[in-house]
TIRO-2110 file (N, C-alpha, C; in Angstrom, 1 decimal):
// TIRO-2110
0.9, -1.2, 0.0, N, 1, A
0.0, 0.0, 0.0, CA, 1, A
0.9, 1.2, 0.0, C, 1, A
0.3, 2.4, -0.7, N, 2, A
1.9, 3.2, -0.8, CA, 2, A
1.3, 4.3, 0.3, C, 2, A
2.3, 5.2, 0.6, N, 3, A
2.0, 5.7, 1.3, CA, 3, A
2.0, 7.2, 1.5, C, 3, A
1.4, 8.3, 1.8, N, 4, A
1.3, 9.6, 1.9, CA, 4, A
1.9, 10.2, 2.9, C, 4, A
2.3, 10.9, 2.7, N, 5, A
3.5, 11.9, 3.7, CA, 5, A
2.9, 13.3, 3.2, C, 5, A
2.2, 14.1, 4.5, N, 6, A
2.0, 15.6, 4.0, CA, 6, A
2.8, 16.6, 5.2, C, 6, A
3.8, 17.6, 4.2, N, 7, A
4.3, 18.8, 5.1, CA, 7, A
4.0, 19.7, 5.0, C, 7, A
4.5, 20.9, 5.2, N, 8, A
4.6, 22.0, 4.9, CA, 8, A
3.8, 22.9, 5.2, C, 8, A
2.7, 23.0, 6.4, N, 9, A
2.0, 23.3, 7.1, CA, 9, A
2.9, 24.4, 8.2, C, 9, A
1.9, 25.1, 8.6, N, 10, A
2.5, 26.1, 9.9, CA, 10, A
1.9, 27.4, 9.8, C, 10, A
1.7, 28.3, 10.5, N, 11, A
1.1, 29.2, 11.0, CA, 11, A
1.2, 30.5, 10.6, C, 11, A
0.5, 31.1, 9.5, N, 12, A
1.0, 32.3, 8.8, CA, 12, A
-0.1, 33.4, 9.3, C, 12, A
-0.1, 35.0, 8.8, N, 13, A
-1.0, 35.6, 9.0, CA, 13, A
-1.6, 35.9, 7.7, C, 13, A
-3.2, 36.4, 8.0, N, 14, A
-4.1, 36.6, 6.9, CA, 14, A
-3.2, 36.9, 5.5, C, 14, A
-3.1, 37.0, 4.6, N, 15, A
-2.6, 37.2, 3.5, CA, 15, A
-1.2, 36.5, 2.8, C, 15, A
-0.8, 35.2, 3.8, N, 16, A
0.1, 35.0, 3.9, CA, 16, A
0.5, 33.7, 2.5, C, 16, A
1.0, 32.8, 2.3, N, 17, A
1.5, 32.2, 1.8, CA, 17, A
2.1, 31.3, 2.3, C, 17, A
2.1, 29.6, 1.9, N, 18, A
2.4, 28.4, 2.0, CA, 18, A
2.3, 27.5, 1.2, C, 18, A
3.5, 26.4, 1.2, N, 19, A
3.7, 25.6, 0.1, CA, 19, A
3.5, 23.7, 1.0, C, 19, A
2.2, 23.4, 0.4, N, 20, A
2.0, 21.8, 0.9, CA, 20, A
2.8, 21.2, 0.0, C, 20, A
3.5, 19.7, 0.6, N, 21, A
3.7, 19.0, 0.1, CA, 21, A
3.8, 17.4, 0.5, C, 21, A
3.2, 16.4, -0.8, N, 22, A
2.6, 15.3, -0.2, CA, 22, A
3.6, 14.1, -0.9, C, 22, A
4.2, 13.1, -0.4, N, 23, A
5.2, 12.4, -0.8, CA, 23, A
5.0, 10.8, -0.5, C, 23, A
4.7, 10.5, -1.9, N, 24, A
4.3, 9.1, -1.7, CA, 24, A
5.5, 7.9, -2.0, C, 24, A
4.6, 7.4, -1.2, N, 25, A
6.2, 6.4, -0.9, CA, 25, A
6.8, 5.7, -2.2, C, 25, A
5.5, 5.2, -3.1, N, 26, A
5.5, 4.4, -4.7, CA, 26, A
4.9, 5.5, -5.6, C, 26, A
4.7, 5.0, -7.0, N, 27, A
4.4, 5.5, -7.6, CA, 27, A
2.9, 5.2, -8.3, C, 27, A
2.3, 5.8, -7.7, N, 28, A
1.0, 6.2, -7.3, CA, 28, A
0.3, 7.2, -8.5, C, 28, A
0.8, 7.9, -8.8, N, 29, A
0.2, 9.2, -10.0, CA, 29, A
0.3, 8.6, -11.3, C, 29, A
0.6, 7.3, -11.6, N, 30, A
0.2, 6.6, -13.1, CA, 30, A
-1.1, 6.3, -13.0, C, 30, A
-1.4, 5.8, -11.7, N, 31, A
-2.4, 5.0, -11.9, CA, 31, A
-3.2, 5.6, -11.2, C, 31, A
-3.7, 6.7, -10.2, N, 32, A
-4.8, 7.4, -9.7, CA, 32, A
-4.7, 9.0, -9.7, C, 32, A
-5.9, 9.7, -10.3, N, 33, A
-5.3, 11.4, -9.8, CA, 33, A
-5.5, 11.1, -8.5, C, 33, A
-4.6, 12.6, -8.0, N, 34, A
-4.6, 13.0, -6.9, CA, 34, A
-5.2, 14.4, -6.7, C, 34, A
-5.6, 14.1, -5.0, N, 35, A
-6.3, 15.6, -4.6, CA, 35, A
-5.8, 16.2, -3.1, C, 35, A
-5.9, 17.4, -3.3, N, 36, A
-6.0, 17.8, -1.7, CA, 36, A
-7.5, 18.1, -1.0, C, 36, A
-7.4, 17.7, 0.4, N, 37, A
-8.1, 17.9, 1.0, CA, 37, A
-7.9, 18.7, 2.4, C, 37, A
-9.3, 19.3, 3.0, N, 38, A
-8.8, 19.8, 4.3, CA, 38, A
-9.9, 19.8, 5.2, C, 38, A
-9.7, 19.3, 6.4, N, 39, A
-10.6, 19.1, 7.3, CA, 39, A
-10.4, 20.3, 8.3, C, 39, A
-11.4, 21.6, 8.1, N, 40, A
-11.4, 22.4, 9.2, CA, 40, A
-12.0, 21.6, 10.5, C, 40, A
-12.1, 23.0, 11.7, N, 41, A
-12.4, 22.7, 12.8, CA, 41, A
-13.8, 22.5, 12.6, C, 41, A
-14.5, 21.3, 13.4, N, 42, A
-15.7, 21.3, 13.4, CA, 42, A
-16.3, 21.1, 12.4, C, 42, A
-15.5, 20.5, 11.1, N, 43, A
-16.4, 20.2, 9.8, CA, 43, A
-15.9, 18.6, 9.5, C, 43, A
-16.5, 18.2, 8.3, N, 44, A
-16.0, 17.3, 7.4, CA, 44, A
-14.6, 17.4, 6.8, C, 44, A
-14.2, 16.4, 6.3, N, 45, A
-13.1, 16.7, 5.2, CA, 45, A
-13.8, 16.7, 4.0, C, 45, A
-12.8, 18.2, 3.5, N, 46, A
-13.8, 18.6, 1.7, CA, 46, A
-12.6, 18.3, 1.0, C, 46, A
-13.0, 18.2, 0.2, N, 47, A
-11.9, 17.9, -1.2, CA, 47, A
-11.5, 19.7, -1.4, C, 47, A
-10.5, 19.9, -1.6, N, 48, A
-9.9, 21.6, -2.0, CA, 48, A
-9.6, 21.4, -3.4, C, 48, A
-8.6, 20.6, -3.9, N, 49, A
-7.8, 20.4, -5.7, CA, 49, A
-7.6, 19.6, -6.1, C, 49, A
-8.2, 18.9, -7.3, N, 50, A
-7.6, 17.9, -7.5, CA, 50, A
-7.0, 17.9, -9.0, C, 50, A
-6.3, 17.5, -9.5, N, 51, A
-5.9, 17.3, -11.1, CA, 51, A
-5.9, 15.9, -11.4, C, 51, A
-5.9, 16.1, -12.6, N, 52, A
-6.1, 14.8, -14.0, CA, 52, A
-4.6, 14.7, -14.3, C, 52, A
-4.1, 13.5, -14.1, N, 53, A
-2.7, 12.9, -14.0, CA, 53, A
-2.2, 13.0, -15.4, C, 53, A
-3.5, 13.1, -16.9, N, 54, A
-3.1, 13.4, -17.7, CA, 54, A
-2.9, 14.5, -18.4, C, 54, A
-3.1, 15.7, -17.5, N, 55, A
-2.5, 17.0, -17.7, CA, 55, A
-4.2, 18.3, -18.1, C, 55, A
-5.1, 17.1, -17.9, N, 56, A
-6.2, 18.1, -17.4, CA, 56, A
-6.1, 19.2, -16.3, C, 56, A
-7.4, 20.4, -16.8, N, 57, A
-7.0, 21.2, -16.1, CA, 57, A
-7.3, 21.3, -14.3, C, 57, A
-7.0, 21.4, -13.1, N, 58, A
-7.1, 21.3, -12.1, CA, 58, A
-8.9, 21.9, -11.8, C, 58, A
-9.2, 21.0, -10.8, N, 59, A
-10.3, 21.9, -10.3, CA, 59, A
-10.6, 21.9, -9.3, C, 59, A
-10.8, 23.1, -8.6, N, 60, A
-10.4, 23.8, -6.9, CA, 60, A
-11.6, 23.8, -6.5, C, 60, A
-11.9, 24.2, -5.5, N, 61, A
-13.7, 24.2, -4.4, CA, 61, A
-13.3, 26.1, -4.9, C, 61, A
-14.8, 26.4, -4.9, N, 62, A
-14.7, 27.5, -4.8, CA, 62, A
-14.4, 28.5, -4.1, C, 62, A
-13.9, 27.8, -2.5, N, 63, A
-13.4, 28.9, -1.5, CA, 63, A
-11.9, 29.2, -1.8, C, 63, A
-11.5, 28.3, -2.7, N, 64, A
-10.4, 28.4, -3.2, CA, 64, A
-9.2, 29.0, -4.6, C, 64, A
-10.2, 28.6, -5.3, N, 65, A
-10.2, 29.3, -6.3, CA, 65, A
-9.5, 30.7, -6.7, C, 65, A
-8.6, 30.8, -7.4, N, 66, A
-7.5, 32.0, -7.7, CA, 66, A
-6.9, 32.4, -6.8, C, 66, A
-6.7, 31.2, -5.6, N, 67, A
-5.4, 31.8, -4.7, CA, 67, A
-4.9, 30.4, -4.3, C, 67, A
-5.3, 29.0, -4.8, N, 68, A
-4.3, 27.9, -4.6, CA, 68, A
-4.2, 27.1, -5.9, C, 68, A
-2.5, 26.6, -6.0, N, 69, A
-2.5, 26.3, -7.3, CA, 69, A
-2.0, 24.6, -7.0, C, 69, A
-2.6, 23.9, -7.3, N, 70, A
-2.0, 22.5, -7.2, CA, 70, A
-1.2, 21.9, -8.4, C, 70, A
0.0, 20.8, -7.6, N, 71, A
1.0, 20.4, -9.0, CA, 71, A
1.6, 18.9, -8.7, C, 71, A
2.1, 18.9, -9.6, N, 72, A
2.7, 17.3, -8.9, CA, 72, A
4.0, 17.4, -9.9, C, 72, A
5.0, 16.4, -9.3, N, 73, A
5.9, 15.8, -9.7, CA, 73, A
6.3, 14.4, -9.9, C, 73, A
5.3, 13.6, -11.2, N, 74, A
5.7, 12.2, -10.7, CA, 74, A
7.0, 11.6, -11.0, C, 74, A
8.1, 12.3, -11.5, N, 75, A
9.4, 11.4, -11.0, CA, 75, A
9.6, 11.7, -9.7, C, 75, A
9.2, 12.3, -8.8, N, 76, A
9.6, 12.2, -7.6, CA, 76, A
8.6, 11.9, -6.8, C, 76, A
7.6, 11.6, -7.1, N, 77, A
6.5, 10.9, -6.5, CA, 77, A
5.7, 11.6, -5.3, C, 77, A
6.0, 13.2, -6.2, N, 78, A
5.6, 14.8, -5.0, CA, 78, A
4.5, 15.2, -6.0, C, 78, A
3.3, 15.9, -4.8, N, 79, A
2.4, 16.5, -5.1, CA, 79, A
2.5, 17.6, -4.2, C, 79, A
2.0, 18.4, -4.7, N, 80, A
2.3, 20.1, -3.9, CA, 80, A
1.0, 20.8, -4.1, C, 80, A
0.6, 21.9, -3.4, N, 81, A
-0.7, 23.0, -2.8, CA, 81, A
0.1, 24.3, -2.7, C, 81, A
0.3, 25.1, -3.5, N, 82, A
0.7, 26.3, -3.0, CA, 82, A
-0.7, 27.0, -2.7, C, 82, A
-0.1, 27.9, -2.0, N, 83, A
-1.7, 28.4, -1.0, CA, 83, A
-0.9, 30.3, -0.7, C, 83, A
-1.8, 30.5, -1.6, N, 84, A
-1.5, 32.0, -1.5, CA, 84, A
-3.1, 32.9, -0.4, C, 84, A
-2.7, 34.3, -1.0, N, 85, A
-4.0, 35.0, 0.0, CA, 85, A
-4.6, 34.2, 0.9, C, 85, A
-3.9, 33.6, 1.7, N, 86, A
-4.5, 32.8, 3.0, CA, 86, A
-5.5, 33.2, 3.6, C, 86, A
-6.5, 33.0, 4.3, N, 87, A
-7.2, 33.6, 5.2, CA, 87, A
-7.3, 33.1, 6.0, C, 87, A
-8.0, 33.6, 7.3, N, 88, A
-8.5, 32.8, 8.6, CA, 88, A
-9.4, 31.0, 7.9, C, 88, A
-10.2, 31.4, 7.6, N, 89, A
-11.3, 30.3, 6.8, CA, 89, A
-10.5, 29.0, 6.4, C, 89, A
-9.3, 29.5, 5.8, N, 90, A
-7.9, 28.1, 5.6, CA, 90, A
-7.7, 27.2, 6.8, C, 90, A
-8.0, 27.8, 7.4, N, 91, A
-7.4, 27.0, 8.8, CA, 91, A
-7.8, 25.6, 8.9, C, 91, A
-7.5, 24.5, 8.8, N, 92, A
-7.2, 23.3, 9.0, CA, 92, A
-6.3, 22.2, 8.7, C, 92, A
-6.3, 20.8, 8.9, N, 93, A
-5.6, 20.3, 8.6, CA, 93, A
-6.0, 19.8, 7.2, C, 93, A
-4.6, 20.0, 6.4, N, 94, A
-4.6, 19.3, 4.7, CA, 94, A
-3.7, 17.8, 4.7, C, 94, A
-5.0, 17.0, 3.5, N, 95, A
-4.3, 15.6, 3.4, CA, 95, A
-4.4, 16.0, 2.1, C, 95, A
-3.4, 14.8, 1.7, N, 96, A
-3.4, 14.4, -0.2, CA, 96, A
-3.7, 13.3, 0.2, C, 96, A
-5.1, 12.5, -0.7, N, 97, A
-5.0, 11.1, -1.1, CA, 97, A
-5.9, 11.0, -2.6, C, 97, A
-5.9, 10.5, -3.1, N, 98, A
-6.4, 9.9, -4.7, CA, 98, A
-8.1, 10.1, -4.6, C, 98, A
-8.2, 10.1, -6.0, N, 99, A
-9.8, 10.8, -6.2, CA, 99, A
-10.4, 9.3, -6.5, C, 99, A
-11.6, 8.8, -6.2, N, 100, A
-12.0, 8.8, -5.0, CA, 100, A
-11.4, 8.6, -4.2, C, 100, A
-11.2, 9.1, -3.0, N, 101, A
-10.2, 9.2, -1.6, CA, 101, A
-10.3, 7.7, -1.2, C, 101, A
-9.0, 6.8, -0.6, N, 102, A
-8.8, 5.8, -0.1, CA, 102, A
-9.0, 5.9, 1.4, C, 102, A
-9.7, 5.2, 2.0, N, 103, A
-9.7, 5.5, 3.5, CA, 103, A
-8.4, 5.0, 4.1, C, 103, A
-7.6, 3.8, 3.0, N, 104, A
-6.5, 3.4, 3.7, CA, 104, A
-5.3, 4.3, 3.7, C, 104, A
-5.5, 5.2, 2.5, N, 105, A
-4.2, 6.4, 2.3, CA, 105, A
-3.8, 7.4, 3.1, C, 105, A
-5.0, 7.5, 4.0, N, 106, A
-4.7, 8.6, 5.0, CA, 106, A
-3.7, 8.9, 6.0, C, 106, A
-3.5, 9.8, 5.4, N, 107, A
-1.9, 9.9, 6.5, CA, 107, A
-2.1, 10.8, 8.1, C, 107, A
-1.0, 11.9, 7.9, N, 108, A
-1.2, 12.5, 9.0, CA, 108, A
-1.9, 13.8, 8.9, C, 108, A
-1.4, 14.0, 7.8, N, 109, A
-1.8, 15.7, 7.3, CA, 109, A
-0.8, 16.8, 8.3, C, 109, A
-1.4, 17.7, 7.5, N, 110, A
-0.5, 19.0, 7.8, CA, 110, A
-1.0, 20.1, 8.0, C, 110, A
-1.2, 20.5, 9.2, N, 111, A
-1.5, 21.5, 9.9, CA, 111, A
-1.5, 23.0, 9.2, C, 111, A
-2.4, 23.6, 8.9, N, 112, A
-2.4, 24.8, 8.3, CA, 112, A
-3.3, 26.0, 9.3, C, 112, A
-2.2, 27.0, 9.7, N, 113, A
-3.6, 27.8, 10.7, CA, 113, A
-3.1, 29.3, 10.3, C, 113, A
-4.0, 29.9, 10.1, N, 114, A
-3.9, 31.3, 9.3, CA, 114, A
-4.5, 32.1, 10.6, C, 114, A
-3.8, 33.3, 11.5, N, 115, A
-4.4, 33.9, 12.4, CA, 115, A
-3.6, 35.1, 12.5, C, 115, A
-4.0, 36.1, 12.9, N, 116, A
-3.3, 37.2, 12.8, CA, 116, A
-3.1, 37.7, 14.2, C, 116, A
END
């Protein structure tokens, strides 16, 4: 089973900027897209981005939309969330796992908290 590793999390203020990144153990992105997700306080986990492994174009939730850009790198078996104009409302923890989401993929996720 391969596995998800997500970093790059930490504590910025409103308008800030941060770079996720999710690091699978195999090579995983031939054979499923991948997505980010994020589970605020007190909610569900929503799906945030996901892309088409064959170079379709990404599609974001619309709280997100023109301020996070998702990407991958499958020789290195990295997926990335840049996350610009942060806001409070960002605040939660982000996982990567494959569209439809694997309940076994879940890793630890990565802490994202936007507070001024």
């Amino acid at each position: 089973q391969v596995q998800l590793v997500e970093s790059g999390g930490g504590q910025v203020q409103p308008g800030g900027s941060l770079r996720l990144s999710c690091a699978a153990s195999g090579s995983i992105f031939s054979a499923k897209d991948m997505a980010w997700y994020c589970q605020r306080p007190g909610r569900l986990r929503a799906l945030v981005a996901n892309f088409n492994r064959y170079g379709g174009s990404p599609i974001y939730a619309d709280a997100v939309r023109g301020r996070f850009t998702d990407s991958a790198d499958s020789a290195k078996n990295m997926v990335y969330l840049q996350m610009d104009s942060l806001k409070i409302e960002d605040t939660g923890v982000y996982y990567c796992n494959t569209i439809p989401s694997d309940p076994g993929r879940w890793g630890q996720g990565t802490q994202v908290t936007v507070s001024s």
